[in-house]
mmCIF file of the C-alpha atoms, coordinates in Angstrom:
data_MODEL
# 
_entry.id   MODEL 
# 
loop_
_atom_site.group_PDB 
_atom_site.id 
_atom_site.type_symbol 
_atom_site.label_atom_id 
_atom_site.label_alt_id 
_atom_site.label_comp_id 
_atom_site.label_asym_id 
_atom_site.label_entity_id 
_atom_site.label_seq_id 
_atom_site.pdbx_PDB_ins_code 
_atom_site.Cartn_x 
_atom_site.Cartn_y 
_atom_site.Cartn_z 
_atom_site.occupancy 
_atom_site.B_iso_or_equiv 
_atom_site.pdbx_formal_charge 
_atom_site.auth_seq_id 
_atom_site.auth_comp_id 
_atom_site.auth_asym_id 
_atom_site.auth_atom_id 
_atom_site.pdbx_PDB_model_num 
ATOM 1   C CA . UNK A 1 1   ? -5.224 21.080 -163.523 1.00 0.00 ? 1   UNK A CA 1 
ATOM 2   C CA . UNK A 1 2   ? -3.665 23.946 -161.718 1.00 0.00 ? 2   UNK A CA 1 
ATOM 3   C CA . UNK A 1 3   ? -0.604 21.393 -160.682 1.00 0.00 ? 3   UNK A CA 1 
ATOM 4   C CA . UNK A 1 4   ? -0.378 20.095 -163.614 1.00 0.00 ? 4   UNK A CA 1 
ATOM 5   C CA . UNK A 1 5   ? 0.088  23.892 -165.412 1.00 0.00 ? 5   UNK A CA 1 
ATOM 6   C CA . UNK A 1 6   ? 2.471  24.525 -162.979 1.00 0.00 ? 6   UNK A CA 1 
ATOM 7   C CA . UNK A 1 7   ? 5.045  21.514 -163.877 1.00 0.00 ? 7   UNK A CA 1 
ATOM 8   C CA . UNK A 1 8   ? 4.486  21.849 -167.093 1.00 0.00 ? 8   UNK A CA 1 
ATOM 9   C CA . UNK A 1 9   ? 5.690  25.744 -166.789 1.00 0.00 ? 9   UNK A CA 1 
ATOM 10  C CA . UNK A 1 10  ? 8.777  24.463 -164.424 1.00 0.00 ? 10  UNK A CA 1 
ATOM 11  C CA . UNK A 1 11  ? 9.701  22.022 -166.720 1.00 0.00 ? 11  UNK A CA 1 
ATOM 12  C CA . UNK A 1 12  ? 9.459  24.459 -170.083 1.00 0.00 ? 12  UNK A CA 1 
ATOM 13  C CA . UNK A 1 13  ? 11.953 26.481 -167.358 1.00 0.00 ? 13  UNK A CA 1 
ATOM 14  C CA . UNK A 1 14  ? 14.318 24.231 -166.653 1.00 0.00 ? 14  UNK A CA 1 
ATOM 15  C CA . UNK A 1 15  ? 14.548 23.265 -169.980 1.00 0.00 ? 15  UNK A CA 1 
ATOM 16  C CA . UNK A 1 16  ? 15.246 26.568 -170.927 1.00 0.00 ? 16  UNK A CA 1 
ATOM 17  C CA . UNK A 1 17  ? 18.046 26.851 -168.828 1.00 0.00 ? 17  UNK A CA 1 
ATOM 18  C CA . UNK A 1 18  ? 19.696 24.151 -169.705 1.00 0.00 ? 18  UNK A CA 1 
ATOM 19  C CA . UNK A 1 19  ? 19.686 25.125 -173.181 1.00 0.00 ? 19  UNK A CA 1 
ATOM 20  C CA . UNK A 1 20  ? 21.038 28.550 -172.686 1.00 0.00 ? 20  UNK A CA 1 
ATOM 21  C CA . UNK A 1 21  ? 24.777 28.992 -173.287 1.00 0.00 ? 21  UNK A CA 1 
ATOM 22  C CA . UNK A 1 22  ? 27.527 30.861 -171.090 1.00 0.00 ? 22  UNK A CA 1 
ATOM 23  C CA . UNK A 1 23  ? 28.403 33.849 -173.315 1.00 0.00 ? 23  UNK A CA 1 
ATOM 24  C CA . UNK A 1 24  ? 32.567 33.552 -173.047 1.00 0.00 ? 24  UNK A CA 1 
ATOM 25  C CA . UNK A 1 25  ? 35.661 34.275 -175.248 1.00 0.00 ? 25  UNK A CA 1 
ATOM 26  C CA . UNK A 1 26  ? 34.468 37.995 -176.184 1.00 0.00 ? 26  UNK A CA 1 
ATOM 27  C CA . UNK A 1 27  ? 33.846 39.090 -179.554 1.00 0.00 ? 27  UNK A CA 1 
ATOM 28  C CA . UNK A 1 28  ? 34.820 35.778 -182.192 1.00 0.00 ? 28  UNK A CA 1 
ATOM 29  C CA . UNK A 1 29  ? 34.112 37.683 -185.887 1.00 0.00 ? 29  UNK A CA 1 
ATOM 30  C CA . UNK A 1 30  ? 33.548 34.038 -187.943 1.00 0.00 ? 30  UNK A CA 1 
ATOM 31  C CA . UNK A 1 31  ? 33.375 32.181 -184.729 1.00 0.00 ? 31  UNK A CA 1 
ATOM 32  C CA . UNK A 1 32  ? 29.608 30.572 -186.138 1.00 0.00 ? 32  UNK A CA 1 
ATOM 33  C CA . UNK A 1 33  ? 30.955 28.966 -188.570 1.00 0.00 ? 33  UNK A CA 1 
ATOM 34  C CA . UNK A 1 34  ? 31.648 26.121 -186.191 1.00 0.00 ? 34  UNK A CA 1 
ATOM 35  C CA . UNK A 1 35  ? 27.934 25.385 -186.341 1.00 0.00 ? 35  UNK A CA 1 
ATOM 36  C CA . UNK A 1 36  ? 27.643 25.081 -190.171 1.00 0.00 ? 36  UNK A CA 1 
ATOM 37  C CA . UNK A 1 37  ? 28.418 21.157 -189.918 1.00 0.00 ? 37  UNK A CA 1 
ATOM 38  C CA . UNK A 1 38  ? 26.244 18.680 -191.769 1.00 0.00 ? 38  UNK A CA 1 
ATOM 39  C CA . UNK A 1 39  ? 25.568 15.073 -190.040 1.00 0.00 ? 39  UNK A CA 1 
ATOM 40  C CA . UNK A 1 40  ? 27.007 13.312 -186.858 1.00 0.00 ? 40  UNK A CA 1 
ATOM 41  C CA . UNK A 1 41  ? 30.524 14.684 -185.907 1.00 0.00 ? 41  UNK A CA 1 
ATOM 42  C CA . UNK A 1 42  ? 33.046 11.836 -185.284 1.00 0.00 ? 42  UNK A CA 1 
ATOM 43  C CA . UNK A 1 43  ? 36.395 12.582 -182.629 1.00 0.00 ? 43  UNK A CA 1 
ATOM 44  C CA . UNK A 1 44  ? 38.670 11.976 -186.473 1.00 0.00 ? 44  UNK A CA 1 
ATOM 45  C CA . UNK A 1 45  ? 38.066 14.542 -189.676 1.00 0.00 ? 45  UNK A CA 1 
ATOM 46  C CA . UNK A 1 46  ? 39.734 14.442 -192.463 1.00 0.00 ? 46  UNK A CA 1 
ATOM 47  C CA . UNK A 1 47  ? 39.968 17.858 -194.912 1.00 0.00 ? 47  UNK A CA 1 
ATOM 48  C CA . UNK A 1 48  ? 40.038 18.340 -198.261 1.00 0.00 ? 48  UNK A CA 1 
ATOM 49  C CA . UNK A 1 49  ? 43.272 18.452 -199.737 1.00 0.00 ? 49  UNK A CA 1 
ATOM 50  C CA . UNK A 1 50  ? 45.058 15.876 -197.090 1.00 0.00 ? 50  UNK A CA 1 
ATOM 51  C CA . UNK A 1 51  ? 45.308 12.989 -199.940 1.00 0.00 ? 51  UNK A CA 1 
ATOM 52  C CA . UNK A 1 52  ? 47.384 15.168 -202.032 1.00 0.00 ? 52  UNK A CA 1 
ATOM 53  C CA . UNK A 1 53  ? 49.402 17.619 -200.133 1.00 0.00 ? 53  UNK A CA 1 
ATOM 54  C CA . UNK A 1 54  ? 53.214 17.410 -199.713 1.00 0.00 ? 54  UNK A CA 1 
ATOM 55  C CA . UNK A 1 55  ? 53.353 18.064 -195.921 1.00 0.00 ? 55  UNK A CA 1 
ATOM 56  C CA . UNK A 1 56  ? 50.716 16.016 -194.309 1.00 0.00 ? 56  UNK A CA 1 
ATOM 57  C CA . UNK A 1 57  ? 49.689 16.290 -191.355 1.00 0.00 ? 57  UNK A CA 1 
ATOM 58  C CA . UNK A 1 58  ? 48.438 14.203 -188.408 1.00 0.00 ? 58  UNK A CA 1 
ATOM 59  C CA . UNK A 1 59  ? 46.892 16.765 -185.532 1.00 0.00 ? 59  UNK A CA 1 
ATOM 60  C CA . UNK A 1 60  ? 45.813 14.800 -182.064 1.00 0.00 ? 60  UNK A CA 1 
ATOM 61  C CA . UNK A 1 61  ? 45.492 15.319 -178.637 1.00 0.00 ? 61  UNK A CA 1 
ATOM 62  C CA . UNK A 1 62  ? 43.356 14.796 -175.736 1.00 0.00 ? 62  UNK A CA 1 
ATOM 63  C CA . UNK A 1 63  ? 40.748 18.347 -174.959 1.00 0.00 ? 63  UNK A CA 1 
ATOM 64  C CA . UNK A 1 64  ? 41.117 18.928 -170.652 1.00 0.00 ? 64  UNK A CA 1 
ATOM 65  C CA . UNK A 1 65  ? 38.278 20.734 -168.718 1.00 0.00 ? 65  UNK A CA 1 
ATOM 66  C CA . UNK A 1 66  ? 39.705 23.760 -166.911 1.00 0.00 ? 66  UNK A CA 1 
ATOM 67  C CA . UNK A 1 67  ? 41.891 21.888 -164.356 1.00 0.00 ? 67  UNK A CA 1 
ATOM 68  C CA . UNK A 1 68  ? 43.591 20.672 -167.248 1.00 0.00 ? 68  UNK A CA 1 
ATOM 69  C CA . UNK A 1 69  ? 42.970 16.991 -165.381 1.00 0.00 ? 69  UNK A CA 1 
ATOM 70  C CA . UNK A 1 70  ? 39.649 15.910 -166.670 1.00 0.00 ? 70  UNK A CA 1 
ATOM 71  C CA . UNK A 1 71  ? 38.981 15.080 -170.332 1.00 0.00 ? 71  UNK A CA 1 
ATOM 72  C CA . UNK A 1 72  ? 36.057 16.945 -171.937 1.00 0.00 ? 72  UNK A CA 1 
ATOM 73  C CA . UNK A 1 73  ? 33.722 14.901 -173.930 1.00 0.00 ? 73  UNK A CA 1 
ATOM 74  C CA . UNK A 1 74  ? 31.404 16.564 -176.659 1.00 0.00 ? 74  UNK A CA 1 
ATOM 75  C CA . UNK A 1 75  ? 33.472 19.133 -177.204 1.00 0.00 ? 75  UNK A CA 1 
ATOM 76  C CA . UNK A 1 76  ? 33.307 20.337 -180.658 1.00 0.00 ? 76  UNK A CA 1 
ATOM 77  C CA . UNK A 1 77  ? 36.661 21.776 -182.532 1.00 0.00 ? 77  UNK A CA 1 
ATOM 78  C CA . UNK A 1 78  ? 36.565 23.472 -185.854 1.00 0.00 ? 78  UNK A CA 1 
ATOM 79  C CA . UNK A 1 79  ? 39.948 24.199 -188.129 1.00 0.00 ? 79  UNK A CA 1 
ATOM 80  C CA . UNK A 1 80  ? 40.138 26.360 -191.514 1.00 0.00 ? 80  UNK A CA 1 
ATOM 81  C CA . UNK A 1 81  ? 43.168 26.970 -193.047 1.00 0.00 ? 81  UNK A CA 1 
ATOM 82  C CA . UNK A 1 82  ? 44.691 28.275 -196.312 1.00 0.00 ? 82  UNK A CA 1 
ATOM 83  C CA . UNK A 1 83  ? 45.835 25.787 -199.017 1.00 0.00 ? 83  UNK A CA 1 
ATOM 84  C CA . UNK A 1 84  ? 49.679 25.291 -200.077 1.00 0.00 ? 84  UNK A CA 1 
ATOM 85  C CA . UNK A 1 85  ? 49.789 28.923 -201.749 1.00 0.00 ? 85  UNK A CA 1 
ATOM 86  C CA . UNK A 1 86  ? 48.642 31.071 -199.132 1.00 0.00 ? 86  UNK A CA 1 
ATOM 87  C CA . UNK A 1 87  ? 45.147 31.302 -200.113 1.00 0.00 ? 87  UNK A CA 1 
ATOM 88  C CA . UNK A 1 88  ? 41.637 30.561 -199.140 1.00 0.00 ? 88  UNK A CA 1 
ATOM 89  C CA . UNK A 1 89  ? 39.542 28.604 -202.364 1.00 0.00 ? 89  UNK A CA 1 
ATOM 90  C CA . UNK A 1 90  ? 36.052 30.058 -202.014 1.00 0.00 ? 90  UNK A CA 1 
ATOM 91  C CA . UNK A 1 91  ? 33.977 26.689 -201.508 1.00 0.00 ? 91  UNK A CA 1 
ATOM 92  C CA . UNK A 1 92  ? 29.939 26.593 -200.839 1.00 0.00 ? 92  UNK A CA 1 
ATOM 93  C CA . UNK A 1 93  ? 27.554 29.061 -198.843 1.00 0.00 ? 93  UNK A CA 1 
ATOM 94  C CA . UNK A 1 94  ? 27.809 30.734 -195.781 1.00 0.00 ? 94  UNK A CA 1 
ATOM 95  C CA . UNK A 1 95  ? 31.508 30.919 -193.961 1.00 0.00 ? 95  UNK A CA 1 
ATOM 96  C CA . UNK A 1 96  ? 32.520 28.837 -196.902 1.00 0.00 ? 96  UNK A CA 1 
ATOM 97  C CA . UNK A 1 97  ? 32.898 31.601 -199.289 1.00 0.00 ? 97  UNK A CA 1 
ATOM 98  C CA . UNK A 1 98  ? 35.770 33.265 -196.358 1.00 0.00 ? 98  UNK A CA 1 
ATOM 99  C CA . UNK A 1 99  ? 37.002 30.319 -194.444 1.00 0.00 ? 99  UNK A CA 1 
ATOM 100 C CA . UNK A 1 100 ? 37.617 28.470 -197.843 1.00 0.00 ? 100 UNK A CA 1 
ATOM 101 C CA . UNK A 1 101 ? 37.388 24.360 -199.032 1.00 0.00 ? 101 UNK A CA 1 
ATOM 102 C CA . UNK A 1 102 ? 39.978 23.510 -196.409 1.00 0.00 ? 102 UNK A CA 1 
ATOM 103 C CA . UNK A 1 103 ? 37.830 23.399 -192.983 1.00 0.00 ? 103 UNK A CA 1 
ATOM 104 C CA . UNK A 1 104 ? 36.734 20.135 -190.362 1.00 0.00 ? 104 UNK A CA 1 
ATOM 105 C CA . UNK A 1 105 ? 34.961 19.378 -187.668 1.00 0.00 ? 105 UNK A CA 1 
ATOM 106 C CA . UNK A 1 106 ? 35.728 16.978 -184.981 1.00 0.00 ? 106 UNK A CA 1 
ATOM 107 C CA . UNK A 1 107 ? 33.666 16.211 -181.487 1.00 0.00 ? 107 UNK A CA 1 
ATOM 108 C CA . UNK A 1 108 ? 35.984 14.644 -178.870 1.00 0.00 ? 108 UNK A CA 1 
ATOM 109 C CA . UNK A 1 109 ? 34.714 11.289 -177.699 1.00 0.00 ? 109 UNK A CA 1 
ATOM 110 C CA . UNK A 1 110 ? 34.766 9.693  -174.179 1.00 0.00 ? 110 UNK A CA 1 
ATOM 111 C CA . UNK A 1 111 ? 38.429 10.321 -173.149 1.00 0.00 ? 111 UNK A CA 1 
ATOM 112 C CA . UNK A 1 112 ? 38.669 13.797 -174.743 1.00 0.00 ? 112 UNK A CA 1 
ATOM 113 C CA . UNK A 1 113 ? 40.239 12.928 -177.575 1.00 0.00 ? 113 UNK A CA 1 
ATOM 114 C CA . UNK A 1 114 ? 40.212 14.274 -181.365 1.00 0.00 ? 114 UNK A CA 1 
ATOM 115 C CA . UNK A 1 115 ? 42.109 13.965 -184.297 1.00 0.00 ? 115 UNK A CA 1 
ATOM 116 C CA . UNK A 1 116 ? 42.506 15.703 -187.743 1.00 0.00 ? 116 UNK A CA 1 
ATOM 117 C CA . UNK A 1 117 ? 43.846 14.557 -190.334 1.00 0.00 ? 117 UNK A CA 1 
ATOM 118 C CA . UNK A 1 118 ? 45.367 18.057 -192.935 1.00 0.00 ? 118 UNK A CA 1 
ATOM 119 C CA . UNK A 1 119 ? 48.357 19.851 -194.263 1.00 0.00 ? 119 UNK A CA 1 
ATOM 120 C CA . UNK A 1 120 ? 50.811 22.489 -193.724 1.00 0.00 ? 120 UNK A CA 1 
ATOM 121 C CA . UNK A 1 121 ? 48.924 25.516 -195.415 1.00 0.00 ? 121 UNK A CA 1 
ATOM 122 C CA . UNK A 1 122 ? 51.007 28.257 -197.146 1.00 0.00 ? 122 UNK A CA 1 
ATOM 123 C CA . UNK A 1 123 ? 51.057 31.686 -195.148 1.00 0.00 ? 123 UNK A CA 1 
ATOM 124 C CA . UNK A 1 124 ? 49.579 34.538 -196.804 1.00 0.00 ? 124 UNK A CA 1 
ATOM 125 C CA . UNK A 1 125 ? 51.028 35.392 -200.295 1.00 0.00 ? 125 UNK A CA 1 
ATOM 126 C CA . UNK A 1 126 ? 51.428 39.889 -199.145 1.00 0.00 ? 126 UNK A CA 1 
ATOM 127 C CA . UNK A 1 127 ? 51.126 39.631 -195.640 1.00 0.00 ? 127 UNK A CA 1 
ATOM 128 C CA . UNK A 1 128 ? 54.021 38.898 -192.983 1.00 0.00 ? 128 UNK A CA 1 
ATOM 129 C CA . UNK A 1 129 ? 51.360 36.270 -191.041 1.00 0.00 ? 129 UNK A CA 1 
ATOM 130 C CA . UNK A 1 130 ? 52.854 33.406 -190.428 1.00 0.00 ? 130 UNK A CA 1 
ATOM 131 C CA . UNK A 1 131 ? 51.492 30.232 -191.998 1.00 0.00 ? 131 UNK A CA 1 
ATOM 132 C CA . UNK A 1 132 ? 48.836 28.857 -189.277 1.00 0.00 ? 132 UNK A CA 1 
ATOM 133 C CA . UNK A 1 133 ? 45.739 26.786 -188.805 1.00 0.00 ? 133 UNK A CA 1 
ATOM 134 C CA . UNK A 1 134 ? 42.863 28.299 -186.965 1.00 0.00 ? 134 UNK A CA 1 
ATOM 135 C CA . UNK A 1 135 ? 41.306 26.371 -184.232 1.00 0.00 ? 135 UNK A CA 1 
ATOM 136 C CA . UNK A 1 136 ? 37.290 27.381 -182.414 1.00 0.00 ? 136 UNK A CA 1 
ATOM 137 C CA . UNK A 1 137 ? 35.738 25.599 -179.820 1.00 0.00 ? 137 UNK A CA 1 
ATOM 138 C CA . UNK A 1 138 ? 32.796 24.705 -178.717 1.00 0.00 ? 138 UNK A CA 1 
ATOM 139 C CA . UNK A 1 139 ? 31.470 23.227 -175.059 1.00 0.00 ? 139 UNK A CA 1 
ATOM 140 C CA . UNK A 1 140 ? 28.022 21.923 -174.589 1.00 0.00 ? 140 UNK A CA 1 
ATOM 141 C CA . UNK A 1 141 ? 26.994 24.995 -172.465 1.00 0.00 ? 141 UNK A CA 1 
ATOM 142 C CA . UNK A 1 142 ? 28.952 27.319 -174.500 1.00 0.00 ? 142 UNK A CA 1 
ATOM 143 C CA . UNK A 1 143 ? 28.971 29.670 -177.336 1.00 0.00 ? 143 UNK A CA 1 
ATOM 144 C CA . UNK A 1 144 ? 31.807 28.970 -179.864 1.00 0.00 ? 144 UNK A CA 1 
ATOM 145 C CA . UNK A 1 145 ? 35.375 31.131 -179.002 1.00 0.00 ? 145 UNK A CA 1 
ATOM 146 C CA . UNK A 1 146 ? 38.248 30.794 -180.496 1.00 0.00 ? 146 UNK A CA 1 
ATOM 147 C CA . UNK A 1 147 ? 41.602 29.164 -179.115 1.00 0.00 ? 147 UNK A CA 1 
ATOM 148 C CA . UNK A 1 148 ? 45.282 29.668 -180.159 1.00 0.00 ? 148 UNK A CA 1 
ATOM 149 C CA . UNK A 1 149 ? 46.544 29.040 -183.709 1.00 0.00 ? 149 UNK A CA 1 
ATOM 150 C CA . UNK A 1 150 ? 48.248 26.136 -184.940 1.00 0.00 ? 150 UNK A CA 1 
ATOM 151 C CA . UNK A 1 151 ? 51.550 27.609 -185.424 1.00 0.00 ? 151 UNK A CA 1 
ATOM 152 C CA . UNK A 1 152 ? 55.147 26.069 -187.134 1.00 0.00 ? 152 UNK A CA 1 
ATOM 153 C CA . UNK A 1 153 ? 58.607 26.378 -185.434 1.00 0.00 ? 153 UNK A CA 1 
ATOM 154 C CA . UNK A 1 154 ? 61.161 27.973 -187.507 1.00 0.00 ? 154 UNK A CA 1 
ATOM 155 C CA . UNK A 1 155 ? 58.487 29.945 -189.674 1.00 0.00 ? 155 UNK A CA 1 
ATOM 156 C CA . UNK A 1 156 ? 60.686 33.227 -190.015 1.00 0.00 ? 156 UNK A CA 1 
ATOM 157 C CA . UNK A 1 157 ? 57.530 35.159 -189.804 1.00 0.00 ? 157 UNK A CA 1 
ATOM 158 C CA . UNK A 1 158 ? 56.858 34.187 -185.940 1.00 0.00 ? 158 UNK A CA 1 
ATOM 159 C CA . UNK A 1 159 ? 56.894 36.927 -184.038 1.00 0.00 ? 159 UNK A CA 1 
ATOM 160 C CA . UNK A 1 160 ? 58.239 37.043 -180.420 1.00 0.00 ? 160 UNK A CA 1 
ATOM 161 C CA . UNK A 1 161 ? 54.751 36.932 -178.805 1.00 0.00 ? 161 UNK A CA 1 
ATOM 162 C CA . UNK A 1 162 ? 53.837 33.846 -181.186 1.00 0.00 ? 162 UNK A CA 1 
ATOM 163 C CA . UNK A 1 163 ? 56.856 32.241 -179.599 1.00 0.00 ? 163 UNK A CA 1 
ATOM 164 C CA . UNK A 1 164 ? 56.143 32.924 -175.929 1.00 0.00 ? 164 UNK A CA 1 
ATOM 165 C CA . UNK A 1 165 ? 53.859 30.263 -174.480 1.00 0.00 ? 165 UNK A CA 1 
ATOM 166 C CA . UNK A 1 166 ? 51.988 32.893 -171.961 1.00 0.00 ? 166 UNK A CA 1 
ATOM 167 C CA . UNK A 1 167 ? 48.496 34.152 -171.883 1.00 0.00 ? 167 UNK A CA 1 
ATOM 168 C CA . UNK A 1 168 ? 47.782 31.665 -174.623 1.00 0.00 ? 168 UNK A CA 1 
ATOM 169 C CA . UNK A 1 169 ? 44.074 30.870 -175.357 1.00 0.00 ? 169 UNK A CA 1 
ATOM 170 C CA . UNK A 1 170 ? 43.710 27.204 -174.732 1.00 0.00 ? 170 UNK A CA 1 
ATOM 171 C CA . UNK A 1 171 ? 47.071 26.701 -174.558 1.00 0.00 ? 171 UNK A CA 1 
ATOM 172 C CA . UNK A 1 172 ? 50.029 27.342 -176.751 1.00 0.00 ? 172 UNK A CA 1 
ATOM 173 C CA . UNK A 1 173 ? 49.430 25.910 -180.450 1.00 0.00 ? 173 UNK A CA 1 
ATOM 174 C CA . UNK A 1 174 ? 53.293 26.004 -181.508 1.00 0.00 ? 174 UNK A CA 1 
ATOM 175 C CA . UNK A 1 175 ? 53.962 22.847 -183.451 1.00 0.00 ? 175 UNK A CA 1 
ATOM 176 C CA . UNK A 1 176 ? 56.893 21.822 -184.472 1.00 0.00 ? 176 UNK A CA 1 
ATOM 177 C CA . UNK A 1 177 ? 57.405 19.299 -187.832 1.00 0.00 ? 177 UNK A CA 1 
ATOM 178 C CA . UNK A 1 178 ? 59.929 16.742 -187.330 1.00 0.00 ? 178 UNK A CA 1 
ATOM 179 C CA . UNK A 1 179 ? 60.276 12.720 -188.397 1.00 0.00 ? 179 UNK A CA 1 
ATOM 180 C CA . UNK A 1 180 ? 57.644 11.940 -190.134 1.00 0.00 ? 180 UNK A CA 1 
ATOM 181 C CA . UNK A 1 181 ? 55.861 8.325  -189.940 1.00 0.00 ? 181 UNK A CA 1 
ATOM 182 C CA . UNK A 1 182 ? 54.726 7.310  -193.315 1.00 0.00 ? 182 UNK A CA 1 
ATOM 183 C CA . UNK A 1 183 ? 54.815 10.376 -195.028 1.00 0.00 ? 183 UNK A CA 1 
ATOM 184 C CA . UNK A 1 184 ? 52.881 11.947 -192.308 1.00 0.00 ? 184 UNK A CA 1 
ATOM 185 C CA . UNK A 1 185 ? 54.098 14.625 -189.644 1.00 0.00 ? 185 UNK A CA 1 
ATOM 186 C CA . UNK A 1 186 ? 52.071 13.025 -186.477 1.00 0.00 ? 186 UNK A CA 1 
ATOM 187 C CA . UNK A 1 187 ? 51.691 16.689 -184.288 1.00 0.00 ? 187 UNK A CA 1 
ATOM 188 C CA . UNK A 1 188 ? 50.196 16.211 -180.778 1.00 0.00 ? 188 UNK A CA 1 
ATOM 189 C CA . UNK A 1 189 ? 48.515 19.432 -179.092 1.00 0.00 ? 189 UNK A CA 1 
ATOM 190 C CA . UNK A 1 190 ? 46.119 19.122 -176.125 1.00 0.00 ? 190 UNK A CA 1 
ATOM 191 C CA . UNK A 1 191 ? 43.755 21.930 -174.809 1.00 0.00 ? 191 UNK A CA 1 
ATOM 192 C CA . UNK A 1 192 ? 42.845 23.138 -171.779 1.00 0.00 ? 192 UNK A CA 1 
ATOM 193 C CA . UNK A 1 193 ? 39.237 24.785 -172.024 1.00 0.00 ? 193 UNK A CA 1 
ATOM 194 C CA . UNK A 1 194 ? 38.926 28.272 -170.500 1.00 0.00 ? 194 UNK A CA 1 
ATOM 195 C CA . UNK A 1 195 ? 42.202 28.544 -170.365 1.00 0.00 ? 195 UNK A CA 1 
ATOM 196 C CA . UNK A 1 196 ? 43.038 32.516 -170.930 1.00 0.00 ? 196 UNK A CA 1 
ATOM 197 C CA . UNK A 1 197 ? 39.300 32.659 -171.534 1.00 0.00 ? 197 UNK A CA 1 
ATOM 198 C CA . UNK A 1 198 ? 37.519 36.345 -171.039 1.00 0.00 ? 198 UNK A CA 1 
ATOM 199 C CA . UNK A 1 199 ? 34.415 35.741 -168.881 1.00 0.00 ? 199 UNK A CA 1 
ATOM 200 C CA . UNK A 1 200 ? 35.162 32.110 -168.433 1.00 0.00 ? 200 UNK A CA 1 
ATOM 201 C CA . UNK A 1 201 ? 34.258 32.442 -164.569 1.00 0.00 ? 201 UNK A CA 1 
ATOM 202 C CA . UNK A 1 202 ? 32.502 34.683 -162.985 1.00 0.00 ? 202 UNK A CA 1 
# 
């Protein structure tokens, strides 16, 4: 009986470990919104507003482990963004009611890869923020941190360090809009995880 106690308590251990997440990225205010999904996540999302926006756009890439080599599989990647004005429509409970209607989820599939399918958003109506998309992650063993935002080229509101491609969180998210394929601006970023991560490694 005594064995059998003491697997049991190894086991309950192990478990327990396995299940406990690195604490990286430093403070993320919002960043658990990422874990307000409902149902299986898919590698493709589509938000709200796609179907009838003017700029559409197509958002892929492949998600790298930290040699940048190796795609990362289950890897979970939220967006929010403001609509075509500049704005944020309150939408639901929770981070809803901040992050707005226009949010997705996506969970990279065997070779890393994820798409979404959104718009251009507006940038904020009194601010000097250039239009962007925000982008969190999440790794298996991981809590959610937030990566570099999807930004345009030309937006005259880019600042010089949105235009420099150092020190970047995941990688640069500069985009740039040209040719579109069916009405659809096809934009391809790919992410490095822990890349410009605080406590990443230790």
């Amino acid at each position: 009986m005594k064995h059998v106690m003491t697997i049991v308590i190894l086991m309950s251990s192990l478990i327990g470990c396995a299940q406990k997440e690195r604490a990286v990225g430093g403070p993320c205010e919002g960043c658990e919104a990422l874990l307000e999904y409902n149902g299986k996540l898919n590698a493709v999302d589509t938000l709200p507003g796609f179907t009838t926006a003017v700029q559409k756009l197509k958002i892929a890439g492949v998600v790298y482990q930290k040699d940048g080599i190796t795609p990362a599989s289950n890897v979970i990647l939220y967006i929010y963004q403001t609509n075509q004005e500049g704005v944020y429509p309150t939408a639901g409970q929770g981070w809803g009611r901040r992050h707005g209607k226009h949010r997705g989820w996506v969970k990279t599939d065997s070779d890393g890869r994820y798409t979404f399918y959104t718009f251009k958003p507006g940038a904020y109506p009194e601010r000097n923020d250039p239009a962007h998309i925000h982008l969190t992650v999440k790794e298996p063993d991981t809590n959610p941190y937030y990566l570099h935002d999807y930004l345009f080229e030309g937006d005259s509101r880019l600042t010089k360090s949105d235009l420099s491609t150092k020190n970047k969180r995941g990688g640069s998210g500069l985009i740039k809009l040209k040719n579109p394929v069916n009405g659809i601006y096809v934009i391809k970023r790919d992410i490095i995880l822990g890349l410009n991560i605080p406590d990443y490694e230790k």
